[in-house]
N, CA, C and O atoms as a GROMACS GRO file, in nm:
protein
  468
    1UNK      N    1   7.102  -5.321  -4.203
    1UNK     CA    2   7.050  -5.441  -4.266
    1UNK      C    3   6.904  -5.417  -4.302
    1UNK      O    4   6.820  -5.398  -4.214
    2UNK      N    5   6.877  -5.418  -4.418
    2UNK     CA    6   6.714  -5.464  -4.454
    2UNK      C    7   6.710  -5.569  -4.524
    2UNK      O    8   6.784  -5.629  -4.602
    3UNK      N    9   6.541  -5.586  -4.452
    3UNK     CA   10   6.480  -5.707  -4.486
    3UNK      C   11   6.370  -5.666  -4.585
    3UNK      O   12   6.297  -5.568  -4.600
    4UNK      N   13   6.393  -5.802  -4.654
    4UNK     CA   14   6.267  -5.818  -4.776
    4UNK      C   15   6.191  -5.959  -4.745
    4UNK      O   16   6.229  -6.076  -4.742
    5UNK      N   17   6.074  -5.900  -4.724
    5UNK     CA   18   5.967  -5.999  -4.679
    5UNK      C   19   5.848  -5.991  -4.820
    5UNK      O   20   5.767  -5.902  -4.844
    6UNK      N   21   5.870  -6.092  -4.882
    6UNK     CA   22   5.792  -6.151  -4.992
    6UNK      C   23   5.812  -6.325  -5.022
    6UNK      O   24   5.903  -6.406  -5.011
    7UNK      N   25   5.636  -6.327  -5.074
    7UNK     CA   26   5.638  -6.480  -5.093
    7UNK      C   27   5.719  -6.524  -5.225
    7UNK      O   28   5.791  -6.623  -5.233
    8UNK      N   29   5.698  -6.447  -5.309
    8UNK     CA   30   5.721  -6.415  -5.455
    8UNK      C   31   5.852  -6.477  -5.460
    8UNK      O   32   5.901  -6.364  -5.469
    9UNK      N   33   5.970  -6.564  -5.462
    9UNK     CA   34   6.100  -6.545  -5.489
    9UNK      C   35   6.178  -6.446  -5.578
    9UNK      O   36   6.262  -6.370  -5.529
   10UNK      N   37   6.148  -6.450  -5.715
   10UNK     CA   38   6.202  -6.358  -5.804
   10UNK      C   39   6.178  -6.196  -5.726
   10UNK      O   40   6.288  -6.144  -5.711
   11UNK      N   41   6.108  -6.142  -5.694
   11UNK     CA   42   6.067  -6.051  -5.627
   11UNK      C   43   6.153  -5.998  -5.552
   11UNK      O   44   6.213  -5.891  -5.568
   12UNK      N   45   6.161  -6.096  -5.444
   12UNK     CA   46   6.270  -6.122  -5.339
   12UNK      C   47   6.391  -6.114  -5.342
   12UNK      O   48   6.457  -6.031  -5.280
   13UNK      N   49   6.454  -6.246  -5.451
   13UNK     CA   50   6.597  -6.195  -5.484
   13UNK      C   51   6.662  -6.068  -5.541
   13UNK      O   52   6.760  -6.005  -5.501
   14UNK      N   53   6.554  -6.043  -5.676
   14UNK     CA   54   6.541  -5.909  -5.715
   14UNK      C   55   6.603  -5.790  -5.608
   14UNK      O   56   6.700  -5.715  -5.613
   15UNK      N   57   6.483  -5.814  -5.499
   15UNK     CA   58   6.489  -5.670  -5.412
   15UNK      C   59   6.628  -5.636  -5.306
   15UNK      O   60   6.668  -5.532  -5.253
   16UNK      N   61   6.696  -5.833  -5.308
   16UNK     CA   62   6.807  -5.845  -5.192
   16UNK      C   63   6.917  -5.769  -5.283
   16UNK      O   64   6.994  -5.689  -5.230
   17UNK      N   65   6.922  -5.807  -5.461
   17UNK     CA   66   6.980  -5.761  -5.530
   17UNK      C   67   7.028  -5.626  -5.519
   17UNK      O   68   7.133  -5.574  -5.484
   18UNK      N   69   6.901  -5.582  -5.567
   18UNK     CA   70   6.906  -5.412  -5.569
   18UNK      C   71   6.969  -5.353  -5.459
   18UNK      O   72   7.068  -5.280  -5.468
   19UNK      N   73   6.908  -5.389  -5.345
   19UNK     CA   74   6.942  -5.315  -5.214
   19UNK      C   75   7.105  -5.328  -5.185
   19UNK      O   76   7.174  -5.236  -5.141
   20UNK      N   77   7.151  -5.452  -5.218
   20UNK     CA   78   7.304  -5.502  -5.158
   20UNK      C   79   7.395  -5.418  -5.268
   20UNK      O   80   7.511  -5.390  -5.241
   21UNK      N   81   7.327  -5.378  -5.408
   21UNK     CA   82   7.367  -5.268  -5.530
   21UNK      C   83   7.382  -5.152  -5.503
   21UNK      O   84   7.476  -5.085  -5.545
   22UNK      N   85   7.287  -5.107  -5.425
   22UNK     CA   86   7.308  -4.972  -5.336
   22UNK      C   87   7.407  -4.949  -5.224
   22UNK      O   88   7.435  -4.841  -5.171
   23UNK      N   89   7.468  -5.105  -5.192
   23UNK     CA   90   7.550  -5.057  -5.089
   23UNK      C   91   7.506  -5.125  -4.919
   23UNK      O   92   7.575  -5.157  -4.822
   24UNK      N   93   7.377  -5.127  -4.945
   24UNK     CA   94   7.340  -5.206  -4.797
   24UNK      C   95   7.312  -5.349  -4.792
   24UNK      O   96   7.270  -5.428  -4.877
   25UNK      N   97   7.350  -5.363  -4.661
   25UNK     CA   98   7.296  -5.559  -4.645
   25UNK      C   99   7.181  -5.552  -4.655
   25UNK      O  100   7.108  -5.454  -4.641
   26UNK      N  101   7.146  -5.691  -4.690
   26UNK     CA  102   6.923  -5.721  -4.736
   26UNK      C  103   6.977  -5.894  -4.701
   26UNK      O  104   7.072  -5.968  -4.726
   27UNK      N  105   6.851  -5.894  -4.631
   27UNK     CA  106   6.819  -6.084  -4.629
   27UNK      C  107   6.710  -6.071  -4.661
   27UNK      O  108   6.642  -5.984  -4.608
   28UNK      N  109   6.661  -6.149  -4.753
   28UNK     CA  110   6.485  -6.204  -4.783
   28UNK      C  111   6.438  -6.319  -4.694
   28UNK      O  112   6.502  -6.413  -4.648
   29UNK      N  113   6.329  -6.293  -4.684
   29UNK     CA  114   6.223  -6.405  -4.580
   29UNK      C  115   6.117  -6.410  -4.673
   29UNK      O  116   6.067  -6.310  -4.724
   30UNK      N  117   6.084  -6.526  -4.694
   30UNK     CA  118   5.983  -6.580  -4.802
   30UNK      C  119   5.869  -6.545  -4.715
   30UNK      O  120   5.763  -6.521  -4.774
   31UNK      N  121   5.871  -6.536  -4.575
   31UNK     CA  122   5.669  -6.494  -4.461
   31UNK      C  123   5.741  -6.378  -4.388
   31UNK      O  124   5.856  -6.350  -4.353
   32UNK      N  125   5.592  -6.315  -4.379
   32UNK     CA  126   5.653  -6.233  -4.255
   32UNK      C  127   5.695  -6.334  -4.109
   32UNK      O  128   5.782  -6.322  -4.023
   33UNK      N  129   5.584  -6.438  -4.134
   33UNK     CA  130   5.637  -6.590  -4.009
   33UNK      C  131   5.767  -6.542  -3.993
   33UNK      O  132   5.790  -6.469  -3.897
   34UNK      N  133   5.882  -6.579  -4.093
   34UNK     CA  134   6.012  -6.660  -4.122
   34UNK      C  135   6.066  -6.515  -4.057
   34UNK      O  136   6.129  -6.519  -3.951
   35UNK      N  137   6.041  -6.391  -4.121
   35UNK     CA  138   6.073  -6.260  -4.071
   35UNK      C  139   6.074  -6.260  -3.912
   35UNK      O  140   6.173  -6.290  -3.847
   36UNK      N  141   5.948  -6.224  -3.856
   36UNK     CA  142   5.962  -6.232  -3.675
   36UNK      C  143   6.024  -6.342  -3.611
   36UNK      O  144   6.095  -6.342  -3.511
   37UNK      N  145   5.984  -6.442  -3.687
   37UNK     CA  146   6.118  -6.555  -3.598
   37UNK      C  147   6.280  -6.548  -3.643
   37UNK      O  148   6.364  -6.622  -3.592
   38UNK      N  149   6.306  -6.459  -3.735
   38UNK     CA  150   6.447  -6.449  -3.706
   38UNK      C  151   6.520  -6.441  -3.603
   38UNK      O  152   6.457  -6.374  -3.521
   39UNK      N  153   6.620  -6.471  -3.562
   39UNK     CA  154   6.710  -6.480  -3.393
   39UNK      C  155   6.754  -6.322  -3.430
   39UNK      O  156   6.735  -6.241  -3.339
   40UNK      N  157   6.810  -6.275  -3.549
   40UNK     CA  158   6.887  -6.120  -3.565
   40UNK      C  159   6.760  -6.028  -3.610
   40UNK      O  160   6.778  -5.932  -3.684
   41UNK      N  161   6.614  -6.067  -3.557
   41UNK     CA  162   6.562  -5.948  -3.597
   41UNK      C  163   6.522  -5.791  -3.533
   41UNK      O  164   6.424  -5.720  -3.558
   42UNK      N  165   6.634  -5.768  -3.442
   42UNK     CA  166   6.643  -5.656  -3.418
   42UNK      C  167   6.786  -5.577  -3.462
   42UNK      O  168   6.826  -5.469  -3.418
   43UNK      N  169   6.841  -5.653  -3.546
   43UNK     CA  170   6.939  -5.616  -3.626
   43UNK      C  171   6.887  -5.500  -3.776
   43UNK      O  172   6.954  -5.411  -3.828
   44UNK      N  173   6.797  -5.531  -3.798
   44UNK     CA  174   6.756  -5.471  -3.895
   44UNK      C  175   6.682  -5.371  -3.873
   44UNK      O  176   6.586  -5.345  -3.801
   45UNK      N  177   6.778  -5.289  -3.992
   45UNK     CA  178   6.684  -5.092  -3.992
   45UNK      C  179   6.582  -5.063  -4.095
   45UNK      O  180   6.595  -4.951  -4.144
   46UNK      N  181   6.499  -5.124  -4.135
   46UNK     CA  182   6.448  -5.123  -4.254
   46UNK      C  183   6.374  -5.254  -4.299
   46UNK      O  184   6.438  -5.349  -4.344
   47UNK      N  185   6.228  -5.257  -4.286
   47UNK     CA  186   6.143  -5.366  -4.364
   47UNK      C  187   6.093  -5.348  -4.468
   47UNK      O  188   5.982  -5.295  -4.465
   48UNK      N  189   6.162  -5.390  -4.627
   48UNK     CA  190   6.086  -5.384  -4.748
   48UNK      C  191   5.951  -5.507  -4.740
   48UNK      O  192   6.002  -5.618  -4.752
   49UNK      N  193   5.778  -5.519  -4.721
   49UNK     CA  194   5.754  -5.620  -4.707
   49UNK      C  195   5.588  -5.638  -4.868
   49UNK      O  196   5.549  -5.536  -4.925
   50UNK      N  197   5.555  -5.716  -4.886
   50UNK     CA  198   5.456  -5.713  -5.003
   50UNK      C  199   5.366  -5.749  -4.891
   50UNK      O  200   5.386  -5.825  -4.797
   51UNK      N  201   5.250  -5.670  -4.924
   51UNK     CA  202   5.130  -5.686  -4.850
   51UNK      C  203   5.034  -5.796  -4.861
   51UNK      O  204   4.968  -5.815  -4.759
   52UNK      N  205   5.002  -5.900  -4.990
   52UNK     CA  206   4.936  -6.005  -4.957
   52UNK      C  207   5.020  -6.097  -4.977
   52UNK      O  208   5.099  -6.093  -5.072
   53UNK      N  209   5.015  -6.181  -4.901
   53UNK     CA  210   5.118  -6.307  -4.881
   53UNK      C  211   5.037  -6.450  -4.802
   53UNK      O  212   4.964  -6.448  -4.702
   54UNK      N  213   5.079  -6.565  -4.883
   54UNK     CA  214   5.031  -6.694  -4.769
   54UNK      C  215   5.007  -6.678  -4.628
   54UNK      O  216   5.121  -6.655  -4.588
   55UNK      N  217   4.934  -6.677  -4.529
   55UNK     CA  218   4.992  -6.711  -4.381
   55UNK      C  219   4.949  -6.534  -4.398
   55UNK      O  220   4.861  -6.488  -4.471
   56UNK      N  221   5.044  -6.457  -4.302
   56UNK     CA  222   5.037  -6.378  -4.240
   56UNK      C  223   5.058  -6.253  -4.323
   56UNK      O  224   5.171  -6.239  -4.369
   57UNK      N  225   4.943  -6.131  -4.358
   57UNK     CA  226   5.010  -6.040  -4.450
   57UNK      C  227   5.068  -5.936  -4.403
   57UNK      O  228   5.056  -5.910  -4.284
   58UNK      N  229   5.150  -5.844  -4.496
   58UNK     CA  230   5.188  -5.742  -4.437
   58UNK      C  231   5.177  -5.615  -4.365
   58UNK      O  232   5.262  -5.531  -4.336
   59UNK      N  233   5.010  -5.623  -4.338
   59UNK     CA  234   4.923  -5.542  -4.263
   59UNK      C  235   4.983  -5.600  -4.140
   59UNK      O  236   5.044  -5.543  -4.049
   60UNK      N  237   4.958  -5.709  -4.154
   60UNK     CA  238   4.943  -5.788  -3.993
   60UNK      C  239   5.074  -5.803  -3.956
   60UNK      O  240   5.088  -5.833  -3.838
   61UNK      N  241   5.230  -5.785  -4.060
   61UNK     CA  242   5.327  -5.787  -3.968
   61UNK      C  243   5.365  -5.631  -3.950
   61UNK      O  244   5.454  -5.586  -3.877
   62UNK      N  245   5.296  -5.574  -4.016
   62UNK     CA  246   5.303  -5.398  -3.940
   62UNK      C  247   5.236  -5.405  -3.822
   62UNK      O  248   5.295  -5.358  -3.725
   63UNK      N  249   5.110  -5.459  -3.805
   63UNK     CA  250   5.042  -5.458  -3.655
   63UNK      C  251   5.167  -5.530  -3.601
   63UNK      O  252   5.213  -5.462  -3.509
   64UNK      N  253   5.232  -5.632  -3.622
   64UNK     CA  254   5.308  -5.725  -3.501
   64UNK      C  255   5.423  -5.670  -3.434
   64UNK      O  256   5.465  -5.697  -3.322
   65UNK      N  257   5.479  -5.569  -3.543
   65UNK     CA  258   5.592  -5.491  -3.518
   65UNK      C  259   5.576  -5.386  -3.435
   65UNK      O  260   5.664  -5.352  -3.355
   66UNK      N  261   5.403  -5.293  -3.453
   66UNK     CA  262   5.356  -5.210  -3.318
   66UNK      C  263   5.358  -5.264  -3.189
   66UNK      O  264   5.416  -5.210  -3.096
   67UNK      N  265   5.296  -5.372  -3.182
   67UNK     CA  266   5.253  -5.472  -3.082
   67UNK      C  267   5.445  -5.486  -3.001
   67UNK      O  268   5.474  -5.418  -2.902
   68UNK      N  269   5.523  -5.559  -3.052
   68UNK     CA  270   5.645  -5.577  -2.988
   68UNK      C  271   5.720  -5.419  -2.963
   68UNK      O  272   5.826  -5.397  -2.905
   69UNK      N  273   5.621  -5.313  -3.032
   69UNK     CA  274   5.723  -5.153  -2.956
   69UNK      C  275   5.855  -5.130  -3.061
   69UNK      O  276   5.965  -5.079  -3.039
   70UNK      N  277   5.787  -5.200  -3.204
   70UNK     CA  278   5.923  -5.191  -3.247
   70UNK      C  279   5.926  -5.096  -3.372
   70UNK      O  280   5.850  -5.120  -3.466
   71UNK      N  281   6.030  -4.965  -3.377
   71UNK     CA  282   5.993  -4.894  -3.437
   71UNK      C  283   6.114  -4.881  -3.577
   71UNK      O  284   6.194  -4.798  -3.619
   72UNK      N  285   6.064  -5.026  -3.615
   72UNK     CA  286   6.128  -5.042  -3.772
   72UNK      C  287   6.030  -4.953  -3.853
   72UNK      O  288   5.911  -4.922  -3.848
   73UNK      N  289   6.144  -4.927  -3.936
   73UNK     CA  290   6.052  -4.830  -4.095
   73UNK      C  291   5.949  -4.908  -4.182
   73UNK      O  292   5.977  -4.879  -4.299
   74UNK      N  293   5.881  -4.963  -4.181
   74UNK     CA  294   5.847  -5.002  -4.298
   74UNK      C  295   5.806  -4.994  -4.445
   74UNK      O  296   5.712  -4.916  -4.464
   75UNK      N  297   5.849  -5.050  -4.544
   75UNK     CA  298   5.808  -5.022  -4.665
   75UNK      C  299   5.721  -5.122  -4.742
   75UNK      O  300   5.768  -5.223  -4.792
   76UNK      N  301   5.567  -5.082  -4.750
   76UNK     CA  302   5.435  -5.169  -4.814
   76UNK      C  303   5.482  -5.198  -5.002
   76UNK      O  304   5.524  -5.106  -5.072
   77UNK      N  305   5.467  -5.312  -5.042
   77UNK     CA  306   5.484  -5.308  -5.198
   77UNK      C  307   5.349  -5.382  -5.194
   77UNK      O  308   5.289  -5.410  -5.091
   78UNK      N  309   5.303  -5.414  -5.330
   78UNK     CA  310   5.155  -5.477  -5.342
   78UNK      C  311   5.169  -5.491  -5.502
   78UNK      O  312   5.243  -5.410  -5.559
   79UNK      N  313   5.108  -5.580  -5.570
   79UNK     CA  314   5.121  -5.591  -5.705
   79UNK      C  315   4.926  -5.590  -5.721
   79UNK      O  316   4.866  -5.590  -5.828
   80UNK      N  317   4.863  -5.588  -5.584
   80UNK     CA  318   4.732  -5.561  -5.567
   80UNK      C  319   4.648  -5.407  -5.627
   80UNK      O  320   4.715  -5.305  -5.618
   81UNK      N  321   4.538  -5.397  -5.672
   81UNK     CA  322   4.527  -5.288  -5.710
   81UNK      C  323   4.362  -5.224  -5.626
   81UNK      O  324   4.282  -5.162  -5.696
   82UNK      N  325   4.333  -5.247  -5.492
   82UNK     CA  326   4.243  -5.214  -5.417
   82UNK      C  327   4.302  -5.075  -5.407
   82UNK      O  328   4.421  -5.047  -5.394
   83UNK      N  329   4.191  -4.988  -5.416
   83UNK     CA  330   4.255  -4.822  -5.421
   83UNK      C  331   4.242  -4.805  -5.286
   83UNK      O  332   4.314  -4.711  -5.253
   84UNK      N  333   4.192  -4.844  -5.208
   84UNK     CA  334   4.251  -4.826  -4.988
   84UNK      C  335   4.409  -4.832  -4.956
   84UNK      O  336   4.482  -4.742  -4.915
   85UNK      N  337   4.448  -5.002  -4.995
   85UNK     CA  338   4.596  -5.002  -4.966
   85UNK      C  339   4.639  -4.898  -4.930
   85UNK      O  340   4.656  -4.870  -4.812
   86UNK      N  341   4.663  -4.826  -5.021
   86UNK     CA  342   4.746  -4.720  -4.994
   86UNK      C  343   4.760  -4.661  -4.859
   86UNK      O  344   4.854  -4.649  -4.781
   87UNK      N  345   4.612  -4.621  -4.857
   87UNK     CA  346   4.602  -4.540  -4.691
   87UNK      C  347   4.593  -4.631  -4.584
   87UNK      O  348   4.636  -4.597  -4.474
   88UNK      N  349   4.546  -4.737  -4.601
   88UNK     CA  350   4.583  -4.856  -4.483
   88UNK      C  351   4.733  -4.857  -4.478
   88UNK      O  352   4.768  -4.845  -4.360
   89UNK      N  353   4.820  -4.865  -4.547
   89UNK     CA  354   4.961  -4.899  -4.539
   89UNK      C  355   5.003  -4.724  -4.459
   89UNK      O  356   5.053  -4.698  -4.350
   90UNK      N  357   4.964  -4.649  -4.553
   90UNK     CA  358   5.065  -4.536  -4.461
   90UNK      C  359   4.994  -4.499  -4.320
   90UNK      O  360   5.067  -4.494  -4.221
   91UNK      N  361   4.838  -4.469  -4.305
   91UNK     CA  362   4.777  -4.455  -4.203
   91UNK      C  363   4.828  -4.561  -4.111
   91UNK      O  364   4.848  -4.544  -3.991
   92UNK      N  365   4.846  -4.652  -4.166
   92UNK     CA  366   4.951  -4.741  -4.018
   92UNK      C  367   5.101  -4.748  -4.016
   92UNK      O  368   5.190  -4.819  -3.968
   93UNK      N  369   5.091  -4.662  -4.074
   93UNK     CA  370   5.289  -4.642  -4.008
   93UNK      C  371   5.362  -4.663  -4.100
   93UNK      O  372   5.482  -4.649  -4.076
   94UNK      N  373   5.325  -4.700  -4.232
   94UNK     CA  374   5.456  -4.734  -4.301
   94UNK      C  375   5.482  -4.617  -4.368
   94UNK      O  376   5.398  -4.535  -4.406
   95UNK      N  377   5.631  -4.611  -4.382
   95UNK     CA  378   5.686  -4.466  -4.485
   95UNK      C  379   5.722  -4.448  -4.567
   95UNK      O  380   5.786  -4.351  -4.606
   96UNK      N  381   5.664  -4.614  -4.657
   96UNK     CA  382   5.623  -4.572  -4.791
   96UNK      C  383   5.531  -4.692  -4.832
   96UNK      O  384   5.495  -4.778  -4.752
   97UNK      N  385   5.483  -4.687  -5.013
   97UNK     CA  386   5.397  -4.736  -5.036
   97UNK      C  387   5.418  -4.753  -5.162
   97UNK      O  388   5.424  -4.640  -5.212
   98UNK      N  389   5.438  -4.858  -5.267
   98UNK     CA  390   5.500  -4.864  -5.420
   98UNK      C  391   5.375  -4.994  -5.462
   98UNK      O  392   5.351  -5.096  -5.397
   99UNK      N  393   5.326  -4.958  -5.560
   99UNK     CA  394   5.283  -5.104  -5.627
   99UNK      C  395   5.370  -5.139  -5.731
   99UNK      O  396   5.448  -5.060  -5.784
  100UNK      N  397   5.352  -5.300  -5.773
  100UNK     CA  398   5.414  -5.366  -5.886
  100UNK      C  399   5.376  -5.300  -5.995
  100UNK      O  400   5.281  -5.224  -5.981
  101UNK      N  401   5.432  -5.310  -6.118
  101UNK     CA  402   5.583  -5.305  -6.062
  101UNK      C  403   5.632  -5.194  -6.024
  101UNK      O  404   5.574  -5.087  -6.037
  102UNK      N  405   5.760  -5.211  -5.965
  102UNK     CA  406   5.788  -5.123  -5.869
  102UNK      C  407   5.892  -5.042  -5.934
  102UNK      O  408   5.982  -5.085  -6.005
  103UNK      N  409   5.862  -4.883  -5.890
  103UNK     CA  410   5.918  -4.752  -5.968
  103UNK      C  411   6.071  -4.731  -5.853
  103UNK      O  412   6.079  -4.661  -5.752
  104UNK      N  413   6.167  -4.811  -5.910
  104UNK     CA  414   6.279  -4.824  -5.809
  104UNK      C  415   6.310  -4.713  -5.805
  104UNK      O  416   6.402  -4.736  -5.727
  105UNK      N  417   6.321  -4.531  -5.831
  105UNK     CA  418   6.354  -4.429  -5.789
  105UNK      C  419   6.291  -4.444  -5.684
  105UNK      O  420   6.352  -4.460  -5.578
  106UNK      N  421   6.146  -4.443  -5.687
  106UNK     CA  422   6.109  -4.426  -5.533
  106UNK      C  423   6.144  -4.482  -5.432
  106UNK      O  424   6.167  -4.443  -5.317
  107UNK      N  425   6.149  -4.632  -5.508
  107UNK     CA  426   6.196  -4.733  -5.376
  107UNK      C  427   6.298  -4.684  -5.332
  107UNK      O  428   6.305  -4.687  -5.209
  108UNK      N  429   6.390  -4.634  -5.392
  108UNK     CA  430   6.588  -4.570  -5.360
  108UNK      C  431   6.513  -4.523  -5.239
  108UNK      O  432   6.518  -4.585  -5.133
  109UNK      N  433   6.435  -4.398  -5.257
  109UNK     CA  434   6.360  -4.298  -5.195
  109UNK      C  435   6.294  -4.314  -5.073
  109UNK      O  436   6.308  -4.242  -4.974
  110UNK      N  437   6.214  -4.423  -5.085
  110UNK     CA  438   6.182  -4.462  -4.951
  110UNK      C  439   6.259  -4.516  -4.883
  110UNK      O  440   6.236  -4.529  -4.763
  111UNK      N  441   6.415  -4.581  -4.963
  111UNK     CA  442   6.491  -4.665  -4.831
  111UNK      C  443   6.579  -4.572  -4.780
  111UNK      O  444   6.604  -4.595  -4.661
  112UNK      N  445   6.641  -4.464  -4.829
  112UNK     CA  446   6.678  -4.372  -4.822
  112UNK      C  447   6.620  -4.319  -4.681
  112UNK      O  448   6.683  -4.304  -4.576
  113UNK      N  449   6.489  -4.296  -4.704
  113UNK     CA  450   6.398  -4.195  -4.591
  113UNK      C  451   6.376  -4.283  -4.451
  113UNK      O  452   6.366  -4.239  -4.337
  114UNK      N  453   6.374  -4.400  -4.489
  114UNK     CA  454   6.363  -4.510  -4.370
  114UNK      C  455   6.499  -4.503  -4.273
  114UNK      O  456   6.502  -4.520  -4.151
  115UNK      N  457   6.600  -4.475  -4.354
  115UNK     CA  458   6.764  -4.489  -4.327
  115UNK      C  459   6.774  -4.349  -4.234
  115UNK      O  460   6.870  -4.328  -4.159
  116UNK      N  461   6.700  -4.287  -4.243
  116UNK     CA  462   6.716  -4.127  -4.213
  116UNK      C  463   6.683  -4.140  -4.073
  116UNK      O  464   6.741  -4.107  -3.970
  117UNK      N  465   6.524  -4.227  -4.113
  117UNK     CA  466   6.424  -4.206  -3.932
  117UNK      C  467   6.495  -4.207  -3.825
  117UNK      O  468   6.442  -4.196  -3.715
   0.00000   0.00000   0.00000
């Protein structure tokens, strides 16, 4: 199961789209909030999440996911164009990194590699 954590809806459905096209389950969570309070969220192998968001961003639910010992894959998207992102997102753990719009070979690529870990 992966999750897509974006505020964006179109984004979101988009990404539940694609992913369930490839073959795997995807639920979207409009927060990373809505994300950690899921009851099945240790069901899931794989976090697609967008890094600035209302409430809580996706920096901070990569820190939350260290913090609970939990060693989901994550995947950073950003439609942001700060040239750091990048290395903030992978220097903290995530194993991959795509801005908007998003070059879905790679994405295949990173969910692929997440699926592997």
């Amino acid at each position: 199961m992966i999750s897509i954590v974006d505020d964006d809806l179109a984004v979101r459905e988009m990404l539940v789209s694609l992913t369930r096209s490839l073959g795997y389950d995807a639920f979207g969570f409009a927060s990373a909030e809505e994300f950690l309070a899921s009851d099945d969220f240790e069901r899931f192998t794989c976090a697609i999440t967008d890094i600035h968001m209302p409430g809580m961003s996706g920096f901070e639910l990569q820190q939350r996911l260290q913090t609970r010992k939990c060693s989901l894959p994550v995947i950073m998207i950003t439609a942001r164009t700060e040239s750091d992102f990048e290395t903030k997102a992978l220097s903290g753990g995530a194993i991959g990194f795509l801005r908007k719009p998003l070059d879905i070979e790679m994405l295949v690529g990173f969910i692929e590699k997440a699926l592997r870990a």
